[in-house]
C-alpha positions in Angstrom: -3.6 -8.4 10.0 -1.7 -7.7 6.9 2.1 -7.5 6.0 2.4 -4.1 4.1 5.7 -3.8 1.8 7.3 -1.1 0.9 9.4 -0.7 -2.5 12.0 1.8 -3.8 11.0 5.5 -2.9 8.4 4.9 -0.5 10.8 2.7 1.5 13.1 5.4 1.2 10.6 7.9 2.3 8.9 5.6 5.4 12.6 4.1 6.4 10.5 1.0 6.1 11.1 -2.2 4.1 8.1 -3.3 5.6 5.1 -3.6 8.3 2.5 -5.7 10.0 -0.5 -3.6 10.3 -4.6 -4.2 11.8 -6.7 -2.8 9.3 -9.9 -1.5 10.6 -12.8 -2.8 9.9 -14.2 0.0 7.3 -11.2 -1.0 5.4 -12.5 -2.9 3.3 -10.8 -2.5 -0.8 -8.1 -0.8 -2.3 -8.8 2.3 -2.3 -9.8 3.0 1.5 -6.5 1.2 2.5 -4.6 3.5 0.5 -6.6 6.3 2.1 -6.2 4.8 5.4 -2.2 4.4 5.3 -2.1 7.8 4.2 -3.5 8.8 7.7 -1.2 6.6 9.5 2.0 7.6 7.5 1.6 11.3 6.9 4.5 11.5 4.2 2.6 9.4 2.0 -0.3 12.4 1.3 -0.1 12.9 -2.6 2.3 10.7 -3.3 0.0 7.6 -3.7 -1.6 8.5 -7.7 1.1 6.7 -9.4 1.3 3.7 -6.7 0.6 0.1 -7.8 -1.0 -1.6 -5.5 -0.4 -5.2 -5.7 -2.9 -7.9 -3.0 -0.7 -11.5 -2.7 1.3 -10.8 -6.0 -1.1 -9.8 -8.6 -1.7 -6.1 -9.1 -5.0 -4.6 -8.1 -7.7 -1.9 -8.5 -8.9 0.7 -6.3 -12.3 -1.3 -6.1 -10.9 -4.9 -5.5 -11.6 -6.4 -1.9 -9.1 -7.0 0.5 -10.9 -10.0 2.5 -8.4 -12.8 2.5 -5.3 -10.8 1.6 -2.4 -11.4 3.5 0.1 -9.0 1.9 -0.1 -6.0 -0.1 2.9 -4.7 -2.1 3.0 -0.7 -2.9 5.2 -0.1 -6.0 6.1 3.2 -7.1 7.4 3.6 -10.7 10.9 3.7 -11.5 12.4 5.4 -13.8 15.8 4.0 -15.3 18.3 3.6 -18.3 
């Protein structure tokens, strides 16, 4: 189980600040979870190629592993002034 959080437009966009989800097992790094949550949140198709992707605080890659991870931030970028 992993505690998904949700930042700025993608909160906006879910209604979520954050979740508890069971990854399967064929989840296994970045890039397949991102692939994954797509299929469970359908609003998210296309809008995850800018996403940082961030396991327990440090930002990751689409190869890194998520064994051991017990939260994974998803930060849009911002744009401000």
């Amino acid at each position: 189980m992993v505690q998904v959080l949700y930042f700025a437009a993608l909160r906006e966009l879910l209604g979520l600040d954050e979740e508890a989800l069971e990854l399967p097992e064929s989840v296994r790094t970045v890039s397949e979870f991102v692939r994954y949550l797509q299929q469970v949140h359908p609003p998210l198709s296309g809008k995850m190629a800018s996403v940082r992707v961030a396991l327990d605080e440090t930002f990751a890659h689409d190869s890194d592993m998520l064994a051991g991870v017990n939260t994974i931030a998803l930060i849009p970028p911002v744009a401000g002034g």
